[in-house]
N, C-alpha and C positions, 0 to 999 in steps of 0.2 A: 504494500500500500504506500501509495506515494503522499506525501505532506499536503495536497492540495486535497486530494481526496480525504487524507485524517480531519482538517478542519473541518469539514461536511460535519463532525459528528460531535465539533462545539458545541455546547447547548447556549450557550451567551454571543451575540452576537456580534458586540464592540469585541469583547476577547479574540473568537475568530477573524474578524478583521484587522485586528493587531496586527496577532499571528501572520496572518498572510499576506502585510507589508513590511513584515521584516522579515521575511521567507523562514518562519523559526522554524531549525530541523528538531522532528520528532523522530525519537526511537519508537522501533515496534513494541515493547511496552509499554511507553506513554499513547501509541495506538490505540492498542488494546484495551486500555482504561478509558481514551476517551470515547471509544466506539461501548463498553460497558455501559458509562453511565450516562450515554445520549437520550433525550425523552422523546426525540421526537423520528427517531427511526422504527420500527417494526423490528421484531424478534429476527423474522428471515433476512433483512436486511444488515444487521447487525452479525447472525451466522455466515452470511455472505462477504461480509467485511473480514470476518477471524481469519475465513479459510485463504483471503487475499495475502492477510498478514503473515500465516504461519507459508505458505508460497514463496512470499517475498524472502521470508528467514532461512528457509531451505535453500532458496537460489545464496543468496547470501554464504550459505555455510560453504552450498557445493564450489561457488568458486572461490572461497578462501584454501579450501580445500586441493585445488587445483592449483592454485599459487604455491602453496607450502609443498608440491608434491615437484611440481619446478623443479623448485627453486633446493628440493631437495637430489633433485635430479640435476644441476647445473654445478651444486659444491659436488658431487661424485665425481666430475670429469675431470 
């Protein structure tokens, strides 16, 4: 989930607009919490948000994972 999309799930609306004139980066669990305790999404859309979030974290791992595995391959030569 991308920061544009996390705001979406602001419940205040001066805050979200803050936020997204100063491009504040969120981490995936301040995601998660703001997608929690949003009032004004529906259950499914909020399930719909997680499964973006836990996606985003896996891509995340999997090319960290891919960098370290390099870069573990590049000190071997």
């Amino acid at each position: 989930m991308d920061n544009q999309a996390a705001y979406e799930f602001i419940n205040s609306k001066d805050i979200r607009e803050h936020l997204r004139k100063l491009d504040y980066p969120l981490t995936p669990v301040q995601c998660a919490f703001l997608v929690w305790q949003s009032r004004r999404h529906t259950l499914k859309e909020k399930h719909e948000a997680w499964e973006d979030i836990i996606a985003t974290i896996e891509y995340a791992k999997s090319k960290h994972l891919r960098i370290v595995m390099l870069s573990a391959q590049n000190e071997a030569k």
